[in-house]
C-alpha positions as a LaTeX table, in Angstrom:
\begin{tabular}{lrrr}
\hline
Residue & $x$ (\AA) & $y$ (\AA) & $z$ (\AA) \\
\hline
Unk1 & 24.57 & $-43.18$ & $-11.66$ \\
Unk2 & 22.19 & $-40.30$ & $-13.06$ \\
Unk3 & 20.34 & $-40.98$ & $-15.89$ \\
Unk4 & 21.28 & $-39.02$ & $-18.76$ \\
Unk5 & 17.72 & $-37.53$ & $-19.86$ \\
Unk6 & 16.24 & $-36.70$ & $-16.79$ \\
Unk7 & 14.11 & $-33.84$ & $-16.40$ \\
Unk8 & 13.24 & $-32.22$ & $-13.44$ \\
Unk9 & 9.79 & $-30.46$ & $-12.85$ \\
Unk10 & 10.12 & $-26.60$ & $-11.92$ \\
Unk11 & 8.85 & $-26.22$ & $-8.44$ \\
Unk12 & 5.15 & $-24.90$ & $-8.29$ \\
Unk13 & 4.18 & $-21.88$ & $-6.64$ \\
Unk14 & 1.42 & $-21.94$ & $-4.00$ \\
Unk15 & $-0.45$ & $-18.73$ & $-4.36$ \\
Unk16 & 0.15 & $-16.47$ & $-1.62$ \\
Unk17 & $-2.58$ & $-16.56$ & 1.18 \\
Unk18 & $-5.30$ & $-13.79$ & 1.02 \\
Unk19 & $-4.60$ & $-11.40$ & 3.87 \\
Unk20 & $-7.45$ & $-10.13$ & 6.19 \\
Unk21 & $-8.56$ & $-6.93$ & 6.41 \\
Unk22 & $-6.98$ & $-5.89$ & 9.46 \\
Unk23 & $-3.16$ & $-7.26$ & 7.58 \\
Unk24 & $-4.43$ & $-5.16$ & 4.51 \\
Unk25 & $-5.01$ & $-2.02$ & 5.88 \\
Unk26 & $-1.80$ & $-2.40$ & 8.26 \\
Unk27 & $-0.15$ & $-2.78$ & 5.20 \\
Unk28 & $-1.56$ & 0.15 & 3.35 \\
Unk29 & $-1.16$ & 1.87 & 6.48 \\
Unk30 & 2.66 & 0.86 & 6.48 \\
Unk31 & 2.97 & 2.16 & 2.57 \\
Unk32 & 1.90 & 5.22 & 3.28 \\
Unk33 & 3.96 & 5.93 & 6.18 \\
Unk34 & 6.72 & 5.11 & 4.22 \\
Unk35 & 5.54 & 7.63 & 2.09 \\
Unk36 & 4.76 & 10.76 & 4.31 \\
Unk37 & 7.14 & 10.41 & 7.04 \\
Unk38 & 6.33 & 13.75 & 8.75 \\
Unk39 & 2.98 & 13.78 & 8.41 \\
Unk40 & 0.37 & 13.53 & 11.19 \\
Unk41 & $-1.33$ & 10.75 & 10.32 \\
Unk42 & $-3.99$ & 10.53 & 12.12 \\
Unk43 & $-6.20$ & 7.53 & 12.80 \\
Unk44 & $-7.24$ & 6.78 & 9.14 \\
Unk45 & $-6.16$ & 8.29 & 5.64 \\
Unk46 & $-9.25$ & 9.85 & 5.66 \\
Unk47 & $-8.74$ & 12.08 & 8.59 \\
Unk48 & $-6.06$ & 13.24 & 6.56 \\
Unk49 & $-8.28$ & 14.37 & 4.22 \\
Unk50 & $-10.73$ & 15.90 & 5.87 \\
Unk51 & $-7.86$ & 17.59 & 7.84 \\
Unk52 & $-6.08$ & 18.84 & 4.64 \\
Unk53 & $-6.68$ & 22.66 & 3.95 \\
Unk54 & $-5.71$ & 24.00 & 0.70 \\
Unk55 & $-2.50$ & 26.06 & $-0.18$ \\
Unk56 & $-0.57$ & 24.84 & 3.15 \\
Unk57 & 2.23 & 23.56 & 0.61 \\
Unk58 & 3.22 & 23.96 & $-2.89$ \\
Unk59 & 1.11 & 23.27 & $-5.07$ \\
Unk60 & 2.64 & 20.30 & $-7.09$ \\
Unk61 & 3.46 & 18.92 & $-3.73$ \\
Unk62 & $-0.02$ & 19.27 & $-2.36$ \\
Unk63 & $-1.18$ & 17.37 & $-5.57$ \\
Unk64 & 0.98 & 14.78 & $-5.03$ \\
Unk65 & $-0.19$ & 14.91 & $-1.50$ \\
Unk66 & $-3.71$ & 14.28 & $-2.37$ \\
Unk67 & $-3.04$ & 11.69 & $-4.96$ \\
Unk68 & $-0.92$ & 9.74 & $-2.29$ \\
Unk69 & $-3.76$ & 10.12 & 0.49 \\
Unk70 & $-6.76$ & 9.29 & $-1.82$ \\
Unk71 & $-4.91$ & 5.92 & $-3.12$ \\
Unk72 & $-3.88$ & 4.46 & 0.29 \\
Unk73 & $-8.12$ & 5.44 & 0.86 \\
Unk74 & $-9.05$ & 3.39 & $-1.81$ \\
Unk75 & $-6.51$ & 0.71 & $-1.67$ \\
Unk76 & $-7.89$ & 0.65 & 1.95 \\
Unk77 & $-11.81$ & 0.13 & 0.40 \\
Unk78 & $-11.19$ & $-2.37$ & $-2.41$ \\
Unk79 & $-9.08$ & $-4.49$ & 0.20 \\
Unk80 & $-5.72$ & $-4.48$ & $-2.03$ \\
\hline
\end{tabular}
């Protein structure tokens, strides 16, 4: 028979294991394929960058371009 006033404990979380650097940048890597699926991406975001000549597109979608590229480059150096 259950006891009337039980309480039960909510589960804990564990906190997820930190990722190495090779899993974060795969993942970052992953992101921003997702992202630019047409784009030559080269070896690292920064290629794409260095590759990237003004006034090949649009210009609100070579801003957004940049802003994409430069993130997945610095999520890439802070290791997020």
């Amino acid at each position: 028979m259950p006891l009337p006033f039980r309480r039960f404990r909510p589960a804990q979380r564990r906190p997820a294991a930190p990722l190495s650097a090779g899993a974060r940048t795969a993942r970052v890597w992953a992101d921003l394929v997702e992202e630019l699926p047409d784009e030559d991406l080269g070896e690292h975001p920064r290629d794409m960058l260095e590759a990237h000549r003004p006034g090949g597109r649009p210009e609100c979608e070579e801003e957004e371009y940049l802003a994409v590229v430069e993130d997945a480059v610095g999520r890439i150096a802070r290791g997020r």
